[in-house]
C-alpha positions in Angstrom: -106.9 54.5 10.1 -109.5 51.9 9.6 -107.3 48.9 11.4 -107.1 51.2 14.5 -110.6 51.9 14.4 -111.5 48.4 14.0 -109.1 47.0 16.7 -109.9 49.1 19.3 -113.8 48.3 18.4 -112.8 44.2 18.9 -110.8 45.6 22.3 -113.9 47.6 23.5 -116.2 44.5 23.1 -114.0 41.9 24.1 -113.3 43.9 27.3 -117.2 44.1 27.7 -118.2 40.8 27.1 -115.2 39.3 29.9 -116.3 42.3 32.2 -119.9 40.6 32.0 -118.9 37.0 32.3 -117.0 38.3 35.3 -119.8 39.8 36.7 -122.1 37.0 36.0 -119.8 34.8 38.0 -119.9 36.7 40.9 -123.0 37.1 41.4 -123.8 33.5 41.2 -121.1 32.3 43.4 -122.0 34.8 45.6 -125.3 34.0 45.4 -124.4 30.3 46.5 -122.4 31.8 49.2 -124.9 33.0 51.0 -127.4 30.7 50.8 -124.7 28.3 52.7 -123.9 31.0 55.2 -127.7 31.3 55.7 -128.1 28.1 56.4 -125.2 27.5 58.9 -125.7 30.1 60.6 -129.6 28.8 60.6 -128.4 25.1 62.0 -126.3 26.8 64.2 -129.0 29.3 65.8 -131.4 26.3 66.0 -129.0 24.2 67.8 -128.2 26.5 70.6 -130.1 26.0 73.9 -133.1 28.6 74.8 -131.2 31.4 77.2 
């Protein structure tokens, strides 16, 4: 009963600990993201003639 216990314990944590990195990932990239959308759309607006 003790293995089970144990290995679902190392599945639990494992599952946390990639769900993290995961998230972690995401946010940065998105993060990145949309500071280069921000600044396209920033070089685009200033390059459009007055209307």
């Amino acid at each position: 009963m003790m293995f089970w216990i144990a290995l679902w314990k190392g599945v639990l944590i494992l599952t946390v600990g990639v769900y993290a990195l995961i998230a972690l990932w995401v946010t940065v990239q998105g993060a990145f993201d949309i500071r280069s959308m921000l600044a396209d759309l920033r070089a685009r607006h200033e390059g459009e003639p007055d209307a």
